[in-house]
N, CA, C and O atoms as a CHARMM CRD file, in Angstrom:
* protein
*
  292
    1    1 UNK  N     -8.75900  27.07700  -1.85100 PROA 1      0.00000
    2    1 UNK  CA    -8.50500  25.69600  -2.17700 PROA 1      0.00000
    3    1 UNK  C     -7.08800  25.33500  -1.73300 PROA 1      0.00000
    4    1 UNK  O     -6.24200  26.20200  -1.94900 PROA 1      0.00000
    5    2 UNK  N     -6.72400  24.31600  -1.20700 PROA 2      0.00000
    6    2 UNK  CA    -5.88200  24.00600  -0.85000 PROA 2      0.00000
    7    2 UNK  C     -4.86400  23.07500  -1.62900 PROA 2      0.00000
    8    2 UNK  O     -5.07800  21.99900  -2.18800 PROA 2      0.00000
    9    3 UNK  N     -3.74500  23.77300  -1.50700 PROA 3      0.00000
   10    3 UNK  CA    -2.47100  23.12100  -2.90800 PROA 3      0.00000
   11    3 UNK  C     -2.18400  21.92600  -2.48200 PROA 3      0.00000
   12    3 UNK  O     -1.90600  21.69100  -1.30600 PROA 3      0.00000
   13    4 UNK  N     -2.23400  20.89500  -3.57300 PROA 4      0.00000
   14    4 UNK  CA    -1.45900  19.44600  -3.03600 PROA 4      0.00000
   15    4 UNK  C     -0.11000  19.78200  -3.03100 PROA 4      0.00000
   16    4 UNK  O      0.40400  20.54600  -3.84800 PROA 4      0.00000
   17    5 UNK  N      0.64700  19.05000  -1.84500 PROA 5      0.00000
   18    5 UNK  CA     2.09600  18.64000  -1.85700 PROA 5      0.00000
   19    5 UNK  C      2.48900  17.38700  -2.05600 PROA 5      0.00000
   20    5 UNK  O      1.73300  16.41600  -2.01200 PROA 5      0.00000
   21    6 UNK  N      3.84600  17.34700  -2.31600 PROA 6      0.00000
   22    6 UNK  CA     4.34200  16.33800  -3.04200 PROA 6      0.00000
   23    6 UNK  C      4.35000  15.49500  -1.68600 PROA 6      0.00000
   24    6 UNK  O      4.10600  16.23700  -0.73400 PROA 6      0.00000
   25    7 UNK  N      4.61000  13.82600  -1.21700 PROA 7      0.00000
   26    7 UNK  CA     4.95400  13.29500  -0.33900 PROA 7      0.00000
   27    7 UNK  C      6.49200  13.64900  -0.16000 PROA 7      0.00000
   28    7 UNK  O      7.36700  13.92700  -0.98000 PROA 7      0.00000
   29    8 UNK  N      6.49000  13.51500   1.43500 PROA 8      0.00000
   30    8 UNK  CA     7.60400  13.43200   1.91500 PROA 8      0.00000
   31    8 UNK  C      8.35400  11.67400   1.46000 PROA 8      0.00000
   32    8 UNK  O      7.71200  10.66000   1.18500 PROA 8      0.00000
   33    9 UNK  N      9.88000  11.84100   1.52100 PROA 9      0.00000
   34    9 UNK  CA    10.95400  11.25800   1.59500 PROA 9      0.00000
   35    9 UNK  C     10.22100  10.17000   2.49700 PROA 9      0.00000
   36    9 UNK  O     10.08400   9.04400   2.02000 PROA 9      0.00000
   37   10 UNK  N      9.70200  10.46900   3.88400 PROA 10     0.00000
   38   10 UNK  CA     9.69100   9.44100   5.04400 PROA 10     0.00000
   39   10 UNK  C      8.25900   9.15000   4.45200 PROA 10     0.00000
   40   10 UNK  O      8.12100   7.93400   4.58400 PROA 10     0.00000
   41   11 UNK  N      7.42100   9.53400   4.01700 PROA 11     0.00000
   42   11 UNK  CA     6.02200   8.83700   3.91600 PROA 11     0.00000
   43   11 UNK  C      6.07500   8.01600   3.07800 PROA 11     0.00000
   44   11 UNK  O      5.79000   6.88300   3.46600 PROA 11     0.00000
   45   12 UNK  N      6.38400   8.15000   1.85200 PROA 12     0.00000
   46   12 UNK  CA     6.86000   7.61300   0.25600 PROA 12     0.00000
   47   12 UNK  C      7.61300   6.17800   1.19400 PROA 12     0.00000
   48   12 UNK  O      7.16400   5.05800   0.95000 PROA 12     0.00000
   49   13 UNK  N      8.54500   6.30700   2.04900 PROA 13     0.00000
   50   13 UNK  CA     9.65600   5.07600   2.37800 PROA 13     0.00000
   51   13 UNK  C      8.26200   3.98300   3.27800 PROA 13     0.00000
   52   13 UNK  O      7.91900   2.83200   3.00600 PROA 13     0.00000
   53   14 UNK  N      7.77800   4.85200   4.28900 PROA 14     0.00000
   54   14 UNK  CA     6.62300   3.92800   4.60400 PROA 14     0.00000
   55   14 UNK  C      5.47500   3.66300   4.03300 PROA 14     0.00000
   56   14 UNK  O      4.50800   3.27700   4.69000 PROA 14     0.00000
   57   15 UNK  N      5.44900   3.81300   2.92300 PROA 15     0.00000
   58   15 UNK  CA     4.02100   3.43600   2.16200 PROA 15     0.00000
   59   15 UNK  C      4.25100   2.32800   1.54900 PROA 15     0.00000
   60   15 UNK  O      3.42900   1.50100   1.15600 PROA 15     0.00000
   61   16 UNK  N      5.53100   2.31200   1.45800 PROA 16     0.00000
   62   16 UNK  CA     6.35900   1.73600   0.35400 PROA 16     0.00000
   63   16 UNK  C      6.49800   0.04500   1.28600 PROA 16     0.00000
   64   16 UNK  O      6.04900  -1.04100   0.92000 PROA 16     0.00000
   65   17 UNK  N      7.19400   0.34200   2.41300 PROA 17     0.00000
   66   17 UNK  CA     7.40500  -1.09400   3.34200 PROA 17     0.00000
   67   17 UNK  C      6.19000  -1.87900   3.76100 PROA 17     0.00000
   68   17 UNK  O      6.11600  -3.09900   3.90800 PROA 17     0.00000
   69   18 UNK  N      4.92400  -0.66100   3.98900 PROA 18     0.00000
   70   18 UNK  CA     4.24300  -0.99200   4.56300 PROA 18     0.00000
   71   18 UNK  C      2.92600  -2.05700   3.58400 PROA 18     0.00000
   72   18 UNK  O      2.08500  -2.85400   4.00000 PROA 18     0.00000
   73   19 UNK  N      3.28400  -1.57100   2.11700 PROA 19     0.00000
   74   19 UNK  CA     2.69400  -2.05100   0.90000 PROA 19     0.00000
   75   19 UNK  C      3.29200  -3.81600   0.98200 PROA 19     0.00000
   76   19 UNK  O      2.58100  -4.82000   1.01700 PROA 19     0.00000
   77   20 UNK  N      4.47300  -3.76000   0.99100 PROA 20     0.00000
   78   20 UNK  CA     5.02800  -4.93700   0.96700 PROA 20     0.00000
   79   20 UNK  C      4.70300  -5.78500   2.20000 PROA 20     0.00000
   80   20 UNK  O      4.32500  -6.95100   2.08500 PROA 20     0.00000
   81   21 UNK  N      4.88600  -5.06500   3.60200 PROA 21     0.00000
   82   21 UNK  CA     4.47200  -6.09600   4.29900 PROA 21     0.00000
   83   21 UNK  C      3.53400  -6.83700   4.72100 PROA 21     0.00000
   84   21 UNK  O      3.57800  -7.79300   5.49500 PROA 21     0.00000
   85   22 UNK  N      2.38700  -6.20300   4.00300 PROA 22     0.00000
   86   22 UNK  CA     1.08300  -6.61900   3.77200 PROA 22     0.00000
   87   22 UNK  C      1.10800  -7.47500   2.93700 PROA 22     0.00000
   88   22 UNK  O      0.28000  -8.38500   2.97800 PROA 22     0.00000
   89   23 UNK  N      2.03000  -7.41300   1.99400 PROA 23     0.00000
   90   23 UNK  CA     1.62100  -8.83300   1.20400 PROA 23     0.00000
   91   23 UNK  C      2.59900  -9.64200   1.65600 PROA 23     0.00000
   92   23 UNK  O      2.67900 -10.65000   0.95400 PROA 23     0.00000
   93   24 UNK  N      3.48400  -9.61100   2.66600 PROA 24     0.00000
   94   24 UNK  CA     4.42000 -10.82000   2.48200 PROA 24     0.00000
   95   24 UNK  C      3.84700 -11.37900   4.28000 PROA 24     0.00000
   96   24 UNK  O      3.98900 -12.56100   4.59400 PROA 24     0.00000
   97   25 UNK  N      3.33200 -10.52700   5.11500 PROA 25     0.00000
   98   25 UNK  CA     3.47800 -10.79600   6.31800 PROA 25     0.00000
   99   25 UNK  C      1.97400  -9.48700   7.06600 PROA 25     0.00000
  100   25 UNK  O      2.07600  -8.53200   7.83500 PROA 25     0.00000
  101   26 UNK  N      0.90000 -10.02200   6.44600 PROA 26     0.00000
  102   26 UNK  CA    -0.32200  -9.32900   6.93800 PROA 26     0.00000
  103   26 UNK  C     -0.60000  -9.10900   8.21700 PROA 26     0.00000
  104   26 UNK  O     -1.13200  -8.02400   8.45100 PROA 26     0.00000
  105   27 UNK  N     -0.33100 -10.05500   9.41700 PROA 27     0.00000
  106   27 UNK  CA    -0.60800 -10.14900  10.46400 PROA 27     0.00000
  107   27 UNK  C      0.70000  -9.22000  11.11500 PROA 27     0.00000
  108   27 UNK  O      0.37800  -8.24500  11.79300 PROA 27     0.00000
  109   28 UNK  N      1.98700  -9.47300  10.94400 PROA 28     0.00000
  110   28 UNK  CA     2.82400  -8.54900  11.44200 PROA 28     0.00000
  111   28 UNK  C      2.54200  -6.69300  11.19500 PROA 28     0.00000
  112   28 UNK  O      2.72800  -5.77000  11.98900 PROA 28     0.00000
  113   29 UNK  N      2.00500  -6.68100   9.69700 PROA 29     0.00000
  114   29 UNK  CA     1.17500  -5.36600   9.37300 PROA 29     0.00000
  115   29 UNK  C      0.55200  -4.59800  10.00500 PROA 29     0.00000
  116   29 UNK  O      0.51400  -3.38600  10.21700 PROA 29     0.00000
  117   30 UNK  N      0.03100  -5.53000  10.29900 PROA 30     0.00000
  118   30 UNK  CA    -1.95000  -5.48400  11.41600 PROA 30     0.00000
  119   30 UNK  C     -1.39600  -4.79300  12.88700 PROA 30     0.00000
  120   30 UNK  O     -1.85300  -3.76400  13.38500 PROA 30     0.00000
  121   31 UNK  N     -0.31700  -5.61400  13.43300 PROA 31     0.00000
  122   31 UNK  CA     0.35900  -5.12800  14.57000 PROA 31     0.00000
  123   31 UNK  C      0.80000  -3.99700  14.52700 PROA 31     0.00000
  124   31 UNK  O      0.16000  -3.03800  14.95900 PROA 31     0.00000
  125   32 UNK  N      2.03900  -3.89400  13.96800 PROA 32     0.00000
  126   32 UNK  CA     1.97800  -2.27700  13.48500 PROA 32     0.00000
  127   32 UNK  C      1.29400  -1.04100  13.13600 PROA 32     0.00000
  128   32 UNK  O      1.69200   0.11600  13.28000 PROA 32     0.00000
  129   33 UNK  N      0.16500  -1.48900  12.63800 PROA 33     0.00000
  130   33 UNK  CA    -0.58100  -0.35500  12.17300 PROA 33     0.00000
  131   33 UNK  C     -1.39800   0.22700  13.65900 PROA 33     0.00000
  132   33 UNK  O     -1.82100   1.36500  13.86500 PROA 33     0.00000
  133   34 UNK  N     -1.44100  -0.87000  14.49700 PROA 34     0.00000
  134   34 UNK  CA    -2.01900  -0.87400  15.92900 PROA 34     0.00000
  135   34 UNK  C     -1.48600   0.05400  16.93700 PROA 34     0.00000
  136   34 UNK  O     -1.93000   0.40800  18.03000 PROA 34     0.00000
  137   35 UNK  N     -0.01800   0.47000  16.04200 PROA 35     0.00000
  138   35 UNK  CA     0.09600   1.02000  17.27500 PROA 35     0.00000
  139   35 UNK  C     -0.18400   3.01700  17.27300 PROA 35     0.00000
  140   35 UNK  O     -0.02200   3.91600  18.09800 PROA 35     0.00000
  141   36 UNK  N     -0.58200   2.93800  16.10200 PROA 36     0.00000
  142   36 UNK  CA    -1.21500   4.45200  16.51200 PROA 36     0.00000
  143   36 UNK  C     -0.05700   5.56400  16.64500 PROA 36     0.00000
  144   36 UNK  O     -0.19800   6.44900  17.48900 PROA 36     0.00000
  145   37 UNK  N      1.14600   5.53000  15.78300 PROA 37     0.00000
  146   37 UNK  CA     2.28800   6.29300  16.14600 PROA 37     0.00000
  147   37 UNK  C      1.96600   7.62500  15.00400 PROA 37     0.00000
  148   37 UNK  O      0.99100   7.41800  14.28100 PROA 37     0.00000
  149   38 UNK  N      2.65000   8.86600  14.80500 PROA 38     0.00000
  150   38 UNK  CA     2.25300   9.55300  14.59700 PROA 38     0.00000
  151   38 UNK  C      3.46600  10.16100  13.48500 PROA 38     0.00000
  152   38 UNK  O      4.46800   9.44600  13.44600 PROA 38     0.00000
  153   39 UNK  N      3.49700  11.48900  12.50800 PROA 39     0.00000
  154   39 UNK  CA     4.17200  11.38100  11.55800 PROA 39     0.00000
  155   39 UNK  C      4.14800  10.91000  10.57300 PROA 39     0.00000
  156   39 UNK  O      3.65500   9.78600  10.65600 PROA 39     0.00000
  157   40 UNK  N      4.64100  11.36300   8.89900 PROA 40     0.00000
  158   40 UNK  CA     4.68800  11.20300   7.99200 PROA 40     0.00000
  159   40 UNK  C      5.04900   9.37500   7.61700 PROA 40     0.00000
  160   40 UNK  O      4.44200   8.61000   6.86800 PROA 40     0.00000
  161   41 UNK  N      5.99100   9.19300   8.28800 PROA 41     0.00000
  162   41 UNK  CA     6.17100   7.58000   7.93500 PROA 41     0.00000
  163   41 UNK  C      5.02700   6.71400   7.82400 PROA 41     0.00000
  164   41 UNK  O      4.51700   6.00400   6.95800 PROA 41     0.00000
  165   42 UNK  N      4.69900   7.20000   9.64700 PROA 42     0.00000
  166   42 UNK  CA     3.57000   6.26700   9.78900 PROA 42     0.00000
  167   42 UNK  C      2.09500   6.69700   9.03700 PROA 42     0.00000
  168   42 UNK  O      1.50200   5.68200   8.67300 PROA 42     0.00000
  169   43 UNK  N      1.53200   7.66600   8.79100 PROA 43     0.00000
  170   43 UNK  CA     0.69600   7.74800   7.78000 PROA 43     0.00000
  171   43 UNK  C      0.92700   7.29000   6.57000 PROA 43     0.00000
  172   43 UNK  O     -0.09600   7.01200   5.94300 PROA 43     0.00000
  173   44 UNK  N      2.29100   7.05400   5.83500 PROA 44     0.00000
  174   44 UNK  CA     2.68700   6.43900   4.82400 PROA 44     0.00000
  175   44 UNK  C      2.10600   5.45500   4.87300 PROA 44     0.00000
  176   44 UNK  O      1.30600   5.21200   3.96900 PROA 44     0.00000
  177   45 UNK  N      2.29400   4.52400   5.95000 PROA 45     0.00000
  178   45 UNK  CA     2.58400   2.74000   6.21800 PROA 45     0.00000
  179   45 UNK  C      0.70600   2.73900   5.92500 PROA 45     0.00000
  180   45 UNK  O      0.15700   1.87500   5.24100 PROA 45     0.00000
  181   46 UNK  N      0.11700   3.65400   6.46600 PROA 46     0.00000
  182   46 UNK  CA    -1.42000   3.54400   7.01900 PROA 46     0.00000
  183   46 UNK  C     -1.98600   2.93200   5.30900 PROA 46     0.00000
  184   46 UNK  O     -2.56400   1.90000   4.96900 PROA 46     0.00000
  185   47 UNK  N     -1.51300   4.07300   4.57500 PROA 47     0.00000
  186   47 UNK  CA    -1.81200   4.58200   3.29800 PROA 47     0.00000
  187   47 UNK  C     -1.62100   3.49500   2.21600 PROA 47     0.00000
  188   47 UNK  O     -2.30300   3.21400   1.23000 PROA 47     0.00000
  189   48 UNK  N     -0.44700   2.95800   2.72600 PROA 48     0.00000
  190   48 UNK  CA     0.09600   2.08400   2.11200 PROA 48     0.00000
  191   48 UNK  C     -0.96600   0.76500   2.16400 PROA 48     0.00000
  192   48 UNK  O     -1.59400   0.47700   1.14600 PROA 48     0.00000
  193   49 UNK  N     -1.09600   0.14200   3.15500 PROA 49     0.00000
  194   49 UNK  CA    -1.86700  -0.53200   3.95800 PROA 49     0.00000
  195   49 UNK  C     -3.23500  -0.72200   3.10700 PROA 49     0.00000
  196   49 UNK  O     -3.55200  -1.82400   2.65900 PROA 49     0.00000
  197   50 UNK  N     -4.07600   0.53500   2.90800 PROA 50     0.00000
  198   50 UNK  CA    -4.97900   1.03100   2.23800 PROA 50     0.00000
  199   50 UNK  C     -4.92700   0.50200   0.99000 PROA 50     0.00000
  200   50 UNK  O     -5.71300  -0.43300   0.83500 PROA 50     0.00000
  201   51 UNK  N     -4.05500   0.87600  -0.25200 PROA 51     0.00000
  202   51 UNK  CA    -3.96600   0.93500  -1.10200 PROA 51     0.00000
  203   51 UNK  C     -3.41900  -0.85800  -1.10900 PROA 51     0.00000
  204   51 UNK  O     -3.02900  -1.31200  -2.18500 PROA 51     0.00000
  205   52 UNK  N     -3.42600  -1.28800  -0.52300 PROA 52     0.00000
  206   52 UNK  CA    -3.04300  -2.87800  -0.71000 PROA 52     0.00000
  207   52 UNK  C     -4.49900  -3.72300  -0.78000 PROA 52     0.00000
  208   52 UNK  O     -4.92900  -4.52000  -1.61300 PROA 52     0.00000
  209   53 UNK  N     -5.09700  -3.15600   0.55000 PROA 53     0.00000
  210   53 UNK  CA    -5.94400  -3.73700   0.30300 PROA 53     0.00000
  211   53 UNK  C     -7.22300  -3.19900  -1.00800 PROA 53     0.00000
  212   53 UNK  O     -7.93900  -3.97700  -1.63800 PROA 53     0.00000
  213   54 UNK  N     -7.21000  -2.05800  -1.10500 PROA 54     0.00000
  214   54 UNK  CA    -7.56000  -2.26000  -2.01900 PROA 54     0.00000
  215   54 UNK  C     -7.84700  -2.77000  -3.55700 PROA 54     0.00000
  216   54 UNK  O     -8.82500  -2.85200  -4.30000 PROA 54     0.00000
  217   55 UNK  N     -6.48700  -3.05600  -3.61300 PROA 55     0.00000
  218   55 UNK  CA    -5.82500  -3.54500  -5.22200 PROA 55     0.00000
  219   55 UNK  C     -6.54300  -4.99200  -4.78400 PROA 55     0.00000
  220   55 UNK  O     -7.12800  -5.42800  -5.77600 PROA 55     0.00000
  221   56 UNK  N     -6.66800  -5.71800  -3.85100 PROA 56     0.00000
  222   56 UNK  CA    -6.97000  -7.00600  -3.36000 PROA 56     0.00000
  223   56 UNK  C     -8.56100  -6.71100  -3.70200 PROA 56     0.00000
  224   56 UNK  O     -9.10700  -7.04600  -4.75300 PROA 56     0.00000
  225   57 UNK  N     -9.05300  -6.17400  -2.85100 PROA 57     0.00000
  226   57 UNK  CA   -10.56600  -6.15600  -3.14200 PROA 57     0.00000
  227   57 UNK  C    -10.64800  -6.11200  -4.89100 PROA 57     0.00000
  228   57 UNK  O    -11.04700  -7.17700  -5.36200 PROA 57     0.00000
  229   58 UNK  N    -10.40700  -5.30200  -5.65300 PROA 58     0.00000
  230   58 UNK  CA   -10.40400  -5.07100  -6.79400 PROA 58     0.00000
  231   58 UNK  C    -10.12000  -6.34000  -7.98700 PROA 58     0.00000
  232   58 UNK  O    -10.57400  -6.37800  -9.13000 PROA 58     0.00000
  233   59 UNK  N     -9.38700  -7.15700  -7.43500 PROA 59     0.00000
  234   59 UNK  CA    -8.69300  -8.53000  -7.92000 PROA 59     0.00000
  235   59 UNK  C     -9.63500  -9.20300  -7.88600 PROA 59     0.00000
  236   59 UNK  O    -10.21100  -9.67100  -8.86800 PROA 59     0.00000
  237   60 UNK  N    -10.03100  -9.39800  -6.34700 PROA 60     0.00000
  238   60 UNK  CA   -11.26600 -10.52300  -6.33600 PROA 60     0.00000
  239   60 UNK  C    -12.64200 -10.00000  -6.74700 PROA 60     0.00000
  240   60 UNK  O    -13.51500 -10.83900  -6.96800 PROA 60     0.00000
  241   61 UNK  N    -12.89400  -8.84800  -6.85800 PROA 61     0.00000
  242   61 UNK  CA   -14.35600  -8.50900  -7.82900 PROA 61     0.00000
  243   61 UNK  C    -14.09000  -8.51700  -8.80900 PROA 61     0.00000
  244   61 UNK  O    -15.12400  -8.55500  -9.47600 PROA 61     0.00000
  245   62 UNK  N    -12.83400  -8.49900  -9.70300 PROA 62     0.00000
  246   62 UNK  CA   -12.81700  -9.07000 -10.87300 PROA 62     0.00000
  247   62 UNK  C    -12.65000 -10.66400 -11.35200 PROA 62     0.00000
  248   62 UNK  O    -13.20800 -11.05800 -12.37600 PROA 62     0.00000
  249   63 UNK  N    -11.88200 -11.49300 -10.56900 PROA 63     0.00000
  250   63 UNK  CA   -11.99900 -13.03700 -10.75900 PROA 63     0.00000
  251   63 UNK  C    -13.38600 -13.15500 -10.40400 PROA 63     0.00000
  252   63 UNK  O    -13.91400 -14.19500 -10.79700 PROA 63     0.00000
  253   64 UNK  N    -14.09900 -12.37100  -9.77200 PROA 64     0.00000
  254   64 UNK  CA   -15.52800 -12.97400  -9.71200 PROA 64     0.00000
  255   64 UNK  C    -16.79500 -12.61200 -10.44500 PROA 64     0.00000
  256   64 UNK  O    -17.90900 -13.13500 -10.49900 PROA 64     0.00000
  257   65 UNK  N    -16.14100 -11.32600 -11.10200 PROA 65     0.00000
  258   65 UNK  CA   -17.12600 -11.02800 -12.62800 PROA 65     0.00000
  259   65 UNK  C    -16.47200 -12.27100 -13.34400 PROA 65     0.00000
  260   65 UNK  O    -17.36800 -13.11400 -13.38500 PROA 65     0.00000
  261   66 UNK  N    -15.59600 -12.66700 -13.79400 PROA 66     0.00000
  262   66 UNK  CA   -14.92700 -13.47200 -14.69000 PROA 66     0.00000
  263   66 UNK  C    -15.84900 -14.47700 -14.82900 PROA 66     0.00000
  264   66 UNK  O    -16.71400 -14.72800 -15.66700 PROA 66     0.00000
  265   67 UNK  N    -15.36100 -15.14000 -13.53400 PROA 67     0.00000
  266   67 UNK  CA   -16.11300 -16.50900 -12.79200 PROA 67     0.00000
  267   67 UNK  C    -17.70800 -16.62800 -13.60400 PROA 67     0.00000
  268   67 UNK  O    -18.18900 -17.56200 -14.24600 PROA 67     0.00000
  269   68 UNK  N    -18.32600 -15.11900 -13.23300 PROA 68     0.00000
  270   68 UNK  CA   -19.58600 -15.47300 -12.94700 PROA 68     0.00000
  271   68 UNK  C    -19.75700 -14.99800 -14.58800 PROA 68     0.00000
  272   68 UNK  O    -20.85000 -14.43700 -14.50500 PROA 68     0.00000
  273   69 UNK  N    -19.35600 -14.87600 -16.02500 PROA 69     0.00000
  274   69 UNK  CA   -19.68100 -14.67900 -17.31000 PROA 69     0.00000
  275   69 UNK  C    -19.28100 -16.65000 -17.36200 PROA 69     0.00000
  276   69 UNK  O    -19.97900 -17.50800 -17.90200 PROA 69     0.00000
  277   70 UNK  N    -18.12600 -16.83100 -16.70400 PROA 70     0.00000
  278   70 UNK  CA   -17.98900 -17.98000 -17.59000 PROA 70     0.00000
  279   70 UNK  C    -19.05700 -19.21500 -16.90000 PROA 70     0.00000
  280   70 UNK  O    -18.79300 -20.41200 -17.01500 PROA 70     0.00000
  281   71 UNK  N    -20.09600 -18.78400 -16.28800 PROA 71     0.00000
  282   71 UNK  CA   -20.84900 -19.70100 -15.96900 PROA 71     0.00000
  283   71 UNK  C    -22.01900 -19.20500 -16.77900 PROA 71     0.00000
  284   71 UNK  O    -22.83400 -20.02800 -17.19600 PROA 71     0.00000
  285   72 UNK  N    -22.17000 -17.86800 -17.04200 PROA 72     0.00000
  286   72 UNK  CA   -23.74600 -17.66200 -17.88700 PROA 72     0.00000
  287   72 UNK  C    -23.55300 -17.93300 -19.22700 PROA 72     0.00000
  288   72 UNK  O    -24.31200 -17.41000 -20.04300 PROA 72     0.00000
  289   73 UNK  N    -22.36700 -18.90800 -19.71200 PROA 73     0.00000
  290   73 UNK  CA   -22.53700 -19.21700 -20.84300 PROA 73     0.00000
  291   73 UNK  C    -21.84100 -20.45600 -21.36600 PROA 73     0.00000
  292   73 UNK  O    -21.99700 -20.80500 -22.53600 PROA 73     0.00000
């Protein structure tokens, strides 16, 4: 079985920018992530990226359970 390691310094810093620039500037994101560069940062940014959108998906399937109780009653 294989031991987890802790993140690196450089992945942690790009997960971190790359979290934010997704929400402040998606399309500049999008570019970046395009370019396919290699290393801990940039798997950060990827990861990061990931985990943004997911929290998003997660938001809107919940305003839309919400939505859809406060109409069945």
């Amino acid at each position: 079985m294989e031991e987890e390691q802790d993140p690196s310094p450089e992945y942690i810093k790009g997960f971190n920018q790359m979290y934010k620039l997704k929400q402040e500037m998606p399309e500049a994101a999008q570019q970046m992530l395009s370019a396919k560069a290699k290393g801990d940062r940039f798997k950060g940014m990827t990861a990061g990226a990931r985990q943004y959108e997911l929290e998003r998906i997660r938001e809107i399937s919940q305003k839309n359970r919400e939505q859809s109780k406060r109409h069945e009653i």
